[in-house]
N, C-alpha and C positions, 0 to 999 in steps of 0.2 A: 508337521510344520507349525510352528508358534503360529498367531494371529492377532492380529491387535486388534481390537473391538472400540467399535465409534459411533459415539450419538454424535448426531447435526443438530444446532438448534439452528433457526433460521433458515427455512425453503425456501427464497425467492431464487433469484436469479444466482447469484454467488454461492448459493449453498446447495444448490443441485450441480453446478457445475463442477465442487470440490468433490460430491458425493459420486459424478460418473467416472470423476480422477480417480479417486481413491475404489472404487471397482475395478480400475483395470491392476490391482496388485495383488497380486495371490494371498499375500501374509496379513490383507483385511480384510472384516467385516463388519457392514453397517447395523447394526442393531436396531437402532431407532430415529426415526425424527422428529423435532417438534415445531411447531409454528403456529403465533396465533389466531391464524385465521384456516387453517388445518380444516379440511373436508375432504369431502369424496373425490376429486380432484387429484389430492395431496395421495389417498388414500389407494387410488389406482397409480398413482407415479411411481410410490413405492412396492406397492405390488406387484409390476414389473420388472424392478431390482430385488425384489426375496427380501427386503427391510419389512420386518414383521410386527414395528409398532411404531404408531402414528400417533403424536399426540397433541392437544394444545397446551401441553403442563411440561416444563422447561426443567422441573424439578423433578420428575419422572427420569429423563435420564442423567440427569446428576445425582441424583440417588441410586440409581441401578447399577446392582452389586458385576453384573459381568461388562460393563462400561470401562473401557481402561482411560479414555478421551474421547473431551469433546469441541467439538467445533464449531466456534461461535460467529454462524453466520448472522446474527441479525439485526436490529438499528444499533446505533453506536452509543446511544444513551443505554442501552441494556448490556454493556462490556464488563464497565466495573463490577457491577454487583456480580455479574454469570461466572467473571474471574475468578471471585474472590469463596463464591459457592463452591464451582468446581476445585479449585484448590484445595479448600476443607476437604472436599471428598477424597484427596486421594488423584484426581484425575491428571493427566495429562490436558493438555490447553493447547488447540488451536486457534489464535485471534485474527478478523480481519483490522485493517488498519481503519481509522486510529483509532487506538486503544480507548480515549473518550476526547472529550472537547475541554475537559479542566484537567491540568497538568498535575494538581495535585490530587485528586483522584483516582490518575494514571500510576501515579508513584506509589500512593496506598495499593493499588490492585497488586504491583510488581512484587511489593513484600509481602503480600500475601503469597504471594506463586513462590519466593524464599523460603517464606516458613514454612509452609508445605513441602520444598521441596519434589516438587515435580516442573515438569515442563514446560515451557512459554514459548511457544514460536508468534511471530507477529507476521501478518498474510504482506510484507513487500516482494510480492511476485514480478516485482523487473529486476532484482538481482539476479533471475535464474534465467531471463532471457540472454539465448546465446548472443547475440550482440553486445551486452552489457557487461556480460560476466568476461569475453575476451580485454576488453577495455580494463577492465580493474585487472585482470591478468595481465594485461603490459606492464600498467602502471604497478602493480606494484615487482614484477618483476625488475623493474629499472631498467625499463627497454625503452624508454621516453626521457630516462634521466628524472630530473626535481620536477615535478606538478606547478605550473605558472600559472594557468587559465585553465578553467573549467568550464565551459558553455553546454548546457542543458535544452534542450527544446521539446514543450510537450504542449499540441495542440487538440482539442477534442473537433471531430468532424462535426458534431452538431451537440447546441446548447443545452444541459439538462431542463426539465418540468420545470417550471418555476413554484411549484409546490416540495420539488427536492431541495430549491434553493433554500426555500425556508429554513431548512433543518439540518443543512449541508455544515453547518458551521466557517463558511464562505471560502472562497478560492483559495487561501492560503495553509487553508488545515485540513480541507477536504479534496484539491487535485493537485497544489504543487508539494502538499507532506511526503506523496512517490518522490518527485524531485527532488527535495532536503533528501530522505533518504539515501538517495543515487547519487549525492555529491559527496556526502558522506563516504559510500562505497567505492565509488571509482578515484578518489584523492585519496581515501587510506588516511584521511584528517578530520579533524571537525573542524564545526564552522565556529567562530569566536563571533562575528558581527553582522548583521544584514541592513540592509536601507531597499526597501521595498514598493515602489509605485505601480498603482491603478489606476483603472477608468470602465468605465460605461460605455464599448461602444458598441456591442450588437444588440445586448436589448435592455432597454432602459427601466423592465419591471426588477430587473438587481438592483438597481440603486434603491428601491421599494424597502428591500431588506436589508440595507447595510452593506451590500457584496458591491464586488465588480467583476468583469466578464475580463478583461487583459489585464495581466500585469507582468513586471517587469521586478527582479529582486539582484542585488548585488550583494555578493557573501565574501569575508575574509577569513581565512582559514586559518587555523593554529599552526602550519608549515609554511604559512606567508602565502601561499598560492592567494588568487583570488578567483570569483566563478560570477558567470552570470546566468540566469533563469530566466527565460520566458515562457507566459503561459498564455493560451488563447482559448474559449469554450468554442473556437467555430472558425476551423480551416474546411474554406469549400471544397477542398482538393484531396480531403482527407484523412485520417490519423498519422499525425508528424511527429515523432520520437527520434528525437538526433541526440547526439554524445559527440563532442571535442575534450580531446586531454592534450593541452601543447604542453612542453617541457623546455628541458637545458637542452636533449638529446636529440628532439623529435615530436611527432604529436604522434593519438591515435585518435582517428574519427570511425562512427558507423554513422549509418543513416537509414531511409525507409525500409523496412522490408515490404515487399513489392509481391503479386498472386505470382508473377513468372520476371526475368529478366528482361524479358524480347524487347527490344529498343529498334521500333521501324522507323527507318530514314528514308523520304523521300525529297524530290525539289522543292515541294511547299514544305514542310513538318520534319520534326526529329521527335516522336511520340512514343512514350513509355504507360504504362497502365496506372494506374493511382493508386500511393498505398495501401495494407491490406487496412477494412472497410475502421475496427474502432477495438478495442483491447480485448475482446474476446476470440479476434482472431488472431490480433498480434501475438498475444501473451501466450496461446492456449498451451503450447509446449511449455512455458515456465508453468503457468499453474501446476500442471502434472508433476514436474521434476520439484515445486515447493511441498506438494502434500507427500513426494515419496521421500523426500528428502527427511520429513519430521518422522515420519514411519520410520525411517533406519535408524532414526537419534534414541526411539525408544527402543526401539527393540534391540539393537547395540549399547544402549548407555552413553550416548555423544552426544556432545552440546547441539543444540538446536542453530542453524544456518541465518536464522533472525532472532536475535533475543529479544524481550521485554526492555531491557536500556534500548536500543534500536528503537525501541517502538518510541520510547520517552525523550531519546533526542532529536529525532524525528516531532516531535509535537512541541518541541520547545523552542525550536529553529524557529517552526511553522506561528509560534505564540509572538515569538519575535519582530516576524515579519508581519504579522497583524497589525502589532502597534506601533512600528515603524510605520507603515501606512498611513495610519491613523494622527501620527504623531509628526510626519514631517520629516523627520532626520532618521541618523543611521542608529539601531538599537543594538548594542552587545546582547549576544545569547545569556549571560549572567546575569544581566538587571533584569529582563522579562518579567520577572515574577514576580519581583518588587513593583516594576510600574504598574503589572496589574491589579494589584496589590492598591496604589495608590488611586490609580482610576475609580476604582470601587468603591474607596473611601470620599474621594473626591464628585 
């Protein structure tokens, strides 16, 4: 049995959780990991998985000859360049989203992974969630008729560090970019326009940095449909992940997944359990079906389930809706670049 051979750069939390995915598949092996703050810690984790080298040098397995891919778990200012490295080698590329925070950047890395010619998957792991994926299965089946409204809901149950905030590259390219992507996916259209509002309202150290904690973005599609997004850092009730698709014919909705069903009714109460707790329990089944999904693309020869364009329209929407914010009005997805362009100059 073939085997496709994987360095992980990046051990934190995302990258051991791709590494115990990617174990449960007979046709892998992990070779190596790197991280740079890599210790004895790191060193007993993977010694427990039979990963037989540990390093802090990220060029260690992008140069190692039995490396087929690698998976680029770690900050997002380190994507381009690891991109563009591994590409040279030869490697197969797994990336988490996004790709980087400058759009053009992103677009240098993508033709690097051209010219090379290898792989590019980009880590949007709510495409593989079964709720999501039935949704874009209607719709594009024509079992809802034309796409009208698209309503998107993603609320995080508790606000990140405000030391992530720093570096998050703010709400609109670091938690609603899933979003862009999933209206993308489930309309089977892109988006031509966004007009996007914020605010400060759980904690007022975001405005510190530029960011905002809610916002709100309206998108107009290239099929006319239109979609609306909201985003919250702080549902006390939860992680809220909802999908509406109405049509000419019908709508399709999901909503929360829940630990059980049971819905106890008594004369005071109608009480159900509260979502499951925050995306690593939501998702955990896509995670697993995104990394085996890129394993069959290599070892078959088929296109990868997320491209690098995915990842770049995805960041461009998200560039959008930035300076819409910032800007007041609604911004097309085609000027973006220019007005940032201009800002900079300006």
């Amino acid at each position: 049995m073939k085997k496709i051979r994987i360095g992980i750069i990046g051990a934190g939390r995302i990258g051991k959780i791709h590494a115990d995915n990617l174990l449960r598949n007979p046709q892998v092996e992990i070779v190596a990991v790197s991280d740079l703050f890599a210790g004895p810690e790191l060193e007993a984790w993977a010694a427990d998985r039979n990963i037989s080298i540990v390093t802090k040098d990220s060029n260690e397995l992008i140069s190692h000859p039995d490396i087929d891919a690698i998976f680029i778990c770690s900050s997002t200012d380190t994507h381009v360049p690891l991109i563009g490295q591994a590409a040279r080698a030869g490697k197969h590329i797994f990336c988490e989203k996004p790709i980087s925070m400058d759009i053009t950047q992103t677009v240098s890395a993508i033709d690097e992974v051209r010219k090379a010619g290898v792989k590019l998957q980009i880590g949007f792991n709510r495409r593989f969630d079964h709720n999501f994926k039935r949704v874009q299965e209607v719709v594009q089946s024509g079992g809802i008729g034309d796409p009208h409204i698209i309503k998107i809901t993603s609320r995080d149950p508790n606000p990140p560090h405000i030391d992530y905030v720093k570096v998050s590259g703010g709400i609109f390219m670091d938690m609603m970019i899933h979003d862009f992507d999933m209206a993308r996916f489930v309309s089977g259209s892109e988006v031509e326009e966004v007009y996007a509002v914020g605010n400060v309202l759980i904690n007022p150290d975001f405005a510190q940095h530029g960011d905002v904690d809610t916002a709100v973005v309206t998108l107009r599609f290239a099929n006319g449909a239109l979609g609306v997004i909201d985003n919250s850092r702080q549902a006390v009730y939860g992680y809220d992940q909802r999908v509406e698709v109405f049509g000419s014919k019908g709508s399709v909705v999901v909503a929360n997944d829940h630990p059980n069903t049971a819905v106890i009714s008594t004369a005071e109460s109608i009480v159900s359990d509260k979502p499951l707790h925050f995306f690593l329990e939501r998702y955990q089944a896509a995670y697993i079906e995104e990394t085996q999904m890129f394993i069959d693309a290599i070892l078959n020869d088929k296109c990868v389930p997320v491209s690098g364009d995915d990842g770049v329209q995805a960041e461009r929407i998200a560039l959008a809706a930035k300076l819409s914010s910032r800007l007041g009005r609604p911004v097309k997805v085609s000027e973006a670049l220019e007005l940032l362009k201009e800002s900079a100059v300006s």
